[in-house]
C-alpha positions as CSV (number, residue, x, y, z in Angstrom):
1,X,4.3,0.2,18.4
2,X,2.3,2.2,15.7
3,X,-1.7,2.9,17.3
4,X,-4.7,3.0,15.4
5,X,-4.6,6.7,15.1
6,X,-1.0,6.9,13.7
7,X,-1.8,4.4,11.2
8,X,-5.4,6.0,9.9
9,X,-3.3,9.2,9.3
10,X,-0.5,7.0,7.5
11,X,-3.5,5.6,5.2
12,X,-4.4,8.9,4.2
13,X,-1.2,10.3,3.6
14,X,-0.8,11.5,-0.6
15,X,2.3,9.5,-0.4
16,X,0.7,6.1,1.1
17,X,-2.1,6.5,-1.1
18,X,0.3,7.0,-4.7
19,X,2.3,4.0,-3.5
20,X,-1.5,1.7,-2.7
21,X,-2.1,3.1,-6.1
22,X,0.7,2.0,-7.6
23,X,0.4,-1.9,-6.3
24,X,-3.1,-2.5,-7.5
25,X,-1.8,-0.7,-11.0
26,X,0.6,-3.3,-11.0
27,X,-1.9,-6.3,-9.5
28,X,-3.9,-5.9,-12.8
29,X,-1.2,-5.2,-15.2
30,X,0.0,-8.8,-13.9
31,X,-3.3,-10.1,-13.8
32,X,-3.9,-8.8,-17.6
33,X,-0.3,-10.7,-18.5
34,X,-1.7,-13.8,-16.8
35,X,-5.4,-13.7,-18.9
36,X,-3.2,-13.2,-22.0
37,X,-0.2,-15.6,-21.5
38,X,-0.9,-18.4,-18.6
39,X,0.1,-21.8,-20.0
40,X,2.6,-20.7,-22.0
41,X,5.8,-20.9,-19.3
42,X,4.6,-22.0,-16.4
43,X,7.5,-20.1,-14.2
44,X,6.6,-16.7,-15.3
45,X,3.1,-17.8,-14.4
46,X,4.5,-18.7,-10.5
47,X,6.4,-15.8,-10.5
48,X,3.2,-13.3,-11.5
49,X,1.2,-15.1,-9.1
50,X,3.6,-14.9,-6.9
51,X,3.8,-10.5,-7.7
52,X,-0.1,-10.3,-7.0
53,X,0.3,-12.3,-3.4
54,X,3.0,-10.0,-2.8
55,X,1.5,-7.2,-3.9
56,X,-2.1,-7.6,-2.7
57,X,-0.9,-8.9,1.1
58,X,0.7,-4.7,1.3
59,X,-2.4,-3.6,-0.1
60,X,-4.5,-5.3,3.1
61,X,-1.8,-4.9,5.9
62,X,-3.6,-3.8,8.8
63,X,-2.8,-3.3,12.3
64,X,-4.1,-4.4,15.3
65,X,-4.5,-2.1,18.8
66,X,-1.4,-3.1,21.5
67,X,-4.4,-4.3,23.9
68,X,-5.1,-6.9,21.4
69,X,-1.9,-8.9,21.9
């Protein structure tokens, strides 16, 4: 199991933070598609929707301590 402390450094590392980075760029570049498009084929629209779900549940993973189990 991964602690608390392992994970905070994880956060921080330039690597972690590029790849964050890189889901919310793509969160609003869906989102933008979605403001511009929605209604027109509604299985793209499931499949973006879809992409920002994905996408935003990696950018809130969070851990919790092993005593918490």
């Amino acid at each position: 199991m991964i602690s608390q402390s392992d994970f905070a450094n994880w956060q921080l590392d330039p690597v972690t933070i590029a790849f964050r980075q890189a889901c919310l760029e793509r969160v609003e570049d869906s989102k933008e598609i979605l403001s511009v498009s929605a209604g027109i084929d509604s299985n793209t629209d499931n499949y973006l929707r879809g992409f920002v779900a994905a996408y935003n549940e990696i950018r809130q993973f969070r851990i919790e301590d092993e005593d918490n189990d």
